[in-house]
C-alpha positions in Angstrom: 120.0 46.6 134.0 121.2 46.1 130.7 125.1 47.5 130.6 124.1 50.0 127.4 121.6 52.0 129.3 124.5 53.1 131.8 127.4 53.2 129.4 126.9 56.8 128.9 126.1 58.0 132.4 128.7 59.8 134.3 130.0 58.4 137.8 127.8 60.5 139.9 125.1 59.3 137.2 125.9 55.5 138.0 125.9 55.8 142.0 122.6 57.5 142.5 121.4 55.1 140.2 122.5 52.0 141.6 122.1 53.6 145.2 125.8 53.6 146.0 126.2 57.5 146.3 126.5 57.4 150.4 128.9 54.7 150.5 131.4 55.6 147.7 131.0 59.4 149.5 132.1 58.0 153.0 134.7 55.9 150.9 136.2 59.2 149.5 135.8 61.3 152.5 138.1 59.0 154.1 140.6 58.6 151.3 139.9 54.8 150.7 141.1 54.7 147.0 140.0 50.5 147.9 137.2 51.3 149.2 136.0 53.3 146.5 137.2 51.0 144.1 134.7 48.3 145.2 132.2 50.9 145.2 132.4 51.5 141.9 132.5 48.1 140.7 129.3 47.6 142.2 128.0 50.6 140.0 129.6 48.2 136.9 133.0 49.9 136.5 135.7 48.6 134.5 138.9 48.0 136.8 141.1 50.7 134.7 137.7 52.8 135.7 137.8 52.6 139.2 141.2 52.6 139.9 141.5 55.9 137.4 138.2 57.3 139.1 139.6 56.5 142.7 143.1 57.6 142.5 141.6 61.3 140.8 139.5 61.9 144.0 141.7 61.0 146.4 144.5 63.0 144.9 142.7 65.9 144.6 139.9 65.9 147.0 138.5 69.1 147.3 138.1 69.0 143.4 135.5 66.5 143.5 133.7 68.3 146.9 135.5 65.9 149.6 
């Protein structure tokens, strides 16, 4: 997939897409900011992404429905 057509998706956007949703859930649910993080590289996130993406929902949890 060419990386313009998911530039402008959001995170939730990017891992049904790429079929990652379960795994970065179980990732989050368990407070795995690592295991996230590879997650979301996998849906084609910059490093500063993940990381910023990973630390947000496991510092806050129930904000993001874990």
């Amino acid at each position: 997939m060419a990386k313009k057509s998911i530039e402008g998706m959001t995170v939730n956007e990017r891992l049904f897409h790429f079929g990652l949703h379960e795994k970065f859930d179980a990732a989050a649910r368990s407070g795995n900011v690592s295991a996230m993080m590879k997650v979301l590289f996998r849906a084609h996130f910059s490093e500063a992404q993940a990381s910023q993406t990973a630390q947000a929902v496991a510092s806050n949890p129930q904000r993001y429905g874990y």
